[in-house]
C-alpha positions in Angstrom: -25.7 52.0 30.1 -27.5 48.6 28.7 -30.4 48.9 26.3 -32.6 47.6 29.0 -31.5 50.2 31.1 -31.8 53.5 28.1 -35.9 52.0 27.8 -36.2 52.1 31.3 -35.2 56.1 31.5 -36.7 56.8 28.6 -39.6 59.1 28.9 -42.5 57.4 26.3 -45.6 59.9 24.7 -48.1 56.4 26.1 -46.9 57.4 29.6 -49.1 60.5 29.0 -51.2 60.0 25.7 -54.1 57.1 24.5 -53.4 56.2 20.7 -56.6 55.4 18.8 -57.3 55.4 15.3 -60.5 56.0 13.7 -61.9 54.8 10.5 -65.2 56.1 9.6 -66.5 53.3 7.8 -69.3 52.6 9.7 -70.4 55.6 11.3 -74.2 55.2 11.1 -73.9 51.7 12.7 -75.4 51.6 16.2 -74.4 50.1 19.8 -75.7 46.8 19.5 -74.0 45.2 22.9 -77.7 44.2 24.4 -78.1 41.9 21.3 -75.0 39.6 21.6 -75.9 36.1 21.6 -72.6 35.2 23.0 -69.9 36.9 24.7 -66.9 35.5 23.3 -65.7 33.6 20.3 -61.6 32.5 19.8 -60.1 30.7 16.9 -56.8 29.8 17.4 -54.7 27.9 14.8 -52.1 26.1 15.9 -50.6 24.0 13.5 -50.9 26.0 9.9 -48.2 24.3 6.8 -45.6 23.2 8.2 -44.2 22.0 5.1 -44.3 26.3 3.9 -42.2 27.4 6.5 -45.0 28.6 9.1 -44.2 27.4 12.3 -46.6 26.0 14.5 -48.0 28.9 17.1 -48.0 26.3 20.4 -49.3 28.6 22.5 -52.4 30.0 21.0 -54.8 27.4 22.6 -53.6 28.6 26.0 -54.6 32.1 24.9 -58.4 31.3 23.8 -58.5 29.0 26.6 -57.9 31.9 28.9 -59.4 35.1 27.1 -62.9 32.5 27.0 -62.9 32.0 30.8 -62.1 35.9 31.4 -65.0 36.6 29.0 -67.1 34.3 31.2 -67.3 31.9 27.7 -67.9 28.1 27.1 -66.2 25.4 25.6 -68.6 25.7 22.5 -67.0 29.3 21.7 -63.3 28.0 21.6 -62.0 27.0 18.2 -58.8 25.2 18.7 -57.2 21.9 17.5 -59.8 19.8 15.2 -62.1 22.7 15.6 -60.2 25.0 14.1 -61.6 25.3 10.6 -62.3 28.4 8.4 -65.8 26.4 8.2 -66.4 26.4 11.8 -65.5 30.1 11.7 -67.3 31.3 9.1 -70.5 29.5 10.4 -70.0 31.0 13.9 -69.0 34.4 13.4 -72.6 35.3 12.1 -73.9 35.2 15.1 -74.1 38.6 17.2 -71.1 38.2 19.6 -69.3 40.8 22.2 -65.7 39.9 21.9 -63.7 37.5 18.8 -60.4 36.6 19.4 -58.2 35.5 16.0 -55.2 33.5 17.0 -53.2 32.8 13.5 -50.7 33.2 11.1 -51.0 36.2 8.6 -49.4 36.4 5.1 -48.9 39.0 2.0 -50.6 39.1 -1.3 -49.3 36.7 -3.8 -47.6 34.6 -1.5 -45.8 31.8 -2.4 -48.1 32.4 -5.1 -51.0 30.7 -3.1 -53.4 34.4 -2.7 -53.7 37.0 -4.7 -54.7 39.0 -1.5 -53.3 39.4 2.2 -55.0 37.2 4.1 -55.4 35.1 7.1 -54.5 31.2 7.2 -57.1 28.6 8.3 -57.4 25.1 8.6 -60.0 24.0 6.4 -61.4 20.1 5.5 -61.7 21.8 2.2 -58.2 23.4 1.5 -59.4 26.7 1.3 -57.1 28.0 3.6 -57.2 32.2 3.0 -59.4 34.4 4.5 -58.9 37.5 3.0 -60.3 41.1 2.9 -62.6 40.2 -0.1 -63.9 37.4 1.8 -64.3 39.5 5.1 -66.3 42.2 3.6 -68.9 39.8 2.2 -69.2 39.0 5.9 -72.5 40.3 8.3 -70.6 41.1 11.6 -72.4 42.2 14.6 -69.3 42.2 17.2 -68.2 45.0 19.5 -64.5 44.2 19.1 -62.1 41.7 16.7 -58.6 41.1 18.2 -56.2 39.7 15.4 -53.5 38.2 17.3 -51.6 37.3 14.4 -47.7 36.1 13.8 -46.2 38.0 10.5 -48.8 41.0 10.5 -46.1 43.4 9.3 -46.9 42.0 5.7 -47.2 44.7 3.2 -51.1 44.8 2.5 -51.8 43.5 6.2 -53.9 46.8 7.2 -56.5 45.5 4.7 -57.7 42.9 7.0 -59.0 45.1 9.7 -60.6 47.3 7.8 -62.4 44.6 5.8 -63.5 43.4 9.3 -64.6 46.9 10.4 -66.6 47.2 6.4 -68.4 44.0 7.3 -69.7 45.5 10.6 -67.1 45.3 14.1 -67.2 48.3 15.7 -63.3 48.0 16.8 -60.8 46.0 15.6 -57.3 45.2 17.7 -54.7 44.9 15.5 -50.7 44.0 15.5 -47.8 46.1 13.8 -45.2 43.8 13.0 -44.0 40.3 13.6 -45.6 39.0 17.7 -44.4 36.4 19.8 -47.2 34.1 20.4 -45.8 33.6 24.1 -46.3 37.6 24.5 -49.4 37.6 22.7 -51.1 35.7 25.1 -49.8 37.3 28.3 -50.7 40.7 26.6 -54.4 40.0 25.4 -55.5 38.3 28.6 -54.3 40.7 30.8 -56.2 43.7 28.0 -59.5 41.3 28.4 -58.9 41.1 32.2 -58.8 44.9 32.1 -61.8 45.1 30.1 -64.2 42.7 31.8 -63.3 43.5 35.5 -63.2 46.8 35.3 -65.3 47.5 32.6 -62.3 49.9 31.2 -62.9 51.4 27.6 -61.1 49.4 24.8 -58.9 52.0 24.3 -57.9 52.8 28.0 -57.6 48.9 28.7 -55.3 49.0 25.3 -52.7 51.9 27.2 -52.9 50.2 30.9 -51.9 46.8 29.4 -49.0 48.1 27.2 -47.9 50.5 30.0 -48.2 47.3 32.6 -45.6 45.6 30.5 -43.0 48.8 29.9 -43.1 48.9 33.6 -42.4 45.0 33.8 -39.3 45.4 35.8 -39.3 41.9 36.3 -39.2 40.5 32.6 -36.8 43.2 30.6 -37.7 41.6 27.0 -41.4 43.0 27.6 -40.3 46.4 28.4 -38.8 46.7 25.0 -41.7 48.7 22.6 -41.4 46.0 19.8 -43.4 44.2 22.5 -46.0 46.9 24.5 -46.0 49.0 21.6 -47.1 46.0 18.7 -51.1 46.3 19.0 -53.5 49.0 18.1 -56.8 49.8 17.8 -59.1 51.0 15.2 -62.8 52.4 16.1 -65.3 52.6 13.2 -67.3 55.4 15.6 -67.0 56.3 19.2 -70.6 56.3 20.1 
């Protein structure tokens, strides 16, 4: 019997259960999904130091392309090539917004000896490339849900970052376990927002359908394999 075969017959717990995590850090923080001034906001960086080893995640514009015309976006909410600046970002995500999308590479404290923290990697005109958990917190988020579609998340420290996102104020962050393929990453999330927006599915229900879609991929045997389907989770700060 081949691998692919065993995952096929194997009989997995998501078949019959819905994982979600909750992290009561803001558990006084109300619904506010009738004040978003925008539905969608995706930063996707796809060309982060080179010269440090980081490859270049190619298909990551693709991904916020799609996820912003699922979400019924516009071109202003997509941060991808020149507009892909921890500036831009910053600026933007202060404003109330349903869905953020965060397409990038993730590193571990102290690396190369660059941060002292975890933290995501930006472009930035000012060469302050980090965003990291110290920064988030300082942040004033009003956004139903934060997807970190990040390469090298299995980085010791890396479950800092969403909860410093859920501290400064999402109500859910999506999050990924170990090391994604940004090919995957974009198949998986759009069809998770598709689920979402057209059938107006909970986050965490949409989260099960879309990793049980691809277990059940007959067609593409790599995506049937957990260390794809079974890479992102989901973290509620309340379930009001």
């Amino acid at each position: 019997m081949t691998d692919s075969e065993r995952i096929f017959q194997s009989d997995w717990l998501i078949k019959y259960y819905t994982f979600v995590k909750l992290d009561y850090i803001n558990f006084n923080k109300k619904n506010t999904k009738s004040k978003f001034l925008e539905p969608f906001l995706g930063y996707g960086n796809s060309s982060t130091l080179n010269w440090v080893g980081l490859p270049n995640l190619e298909e990551v514009n693709g991904e916020i392309i799609n996820l912003a015309i699922t979400s019924n976006s516009n071109k202003n909410n997509i941060l991808i090539d020149n507009l892909a600046t921890k500036e831009n970002f910053l600026k933007r995500i202060q404003n109330p917004t349903n869905k953020i999308v965060i397409s990038t590479h993730a590193v571990p404290r102290n690396w190369l000896g660059l941060t002292k923290e975890p933290a995501l990697v930006f472009n930035s005109y000012k060469g302050d490339i980090f965003l990291s958990p110290s920064e988030i917190i300082q942040l004033n988020i009003d956004s139903e849900m934060i997807v970190l579609s990040s390469c090298n998340a299995n980085t010791k420290g890396f479950n800092e970052i969403p909860k410093a996102f859920l501290t400064a104020g999402a109500q859910t962050v999506v999050y990924t376990n170990w090391n994604l393929d940004s090919k995957f990453a974009g198949d998986f999330t759009s069809s998770f927002f598709s689920d979402l927006w057209y059938f107006d599915t909970p986050k965490h229900i949409a989260l099960r359908n879309t990793s049980l879609k691809f277990l059940n991929d007959y067609s593409n045997s790599n995506y049937s394999n957990p260390s794809f389907w079974g890479n992102f989770s989901i973290v509620y700060s309340n379930l009001n």
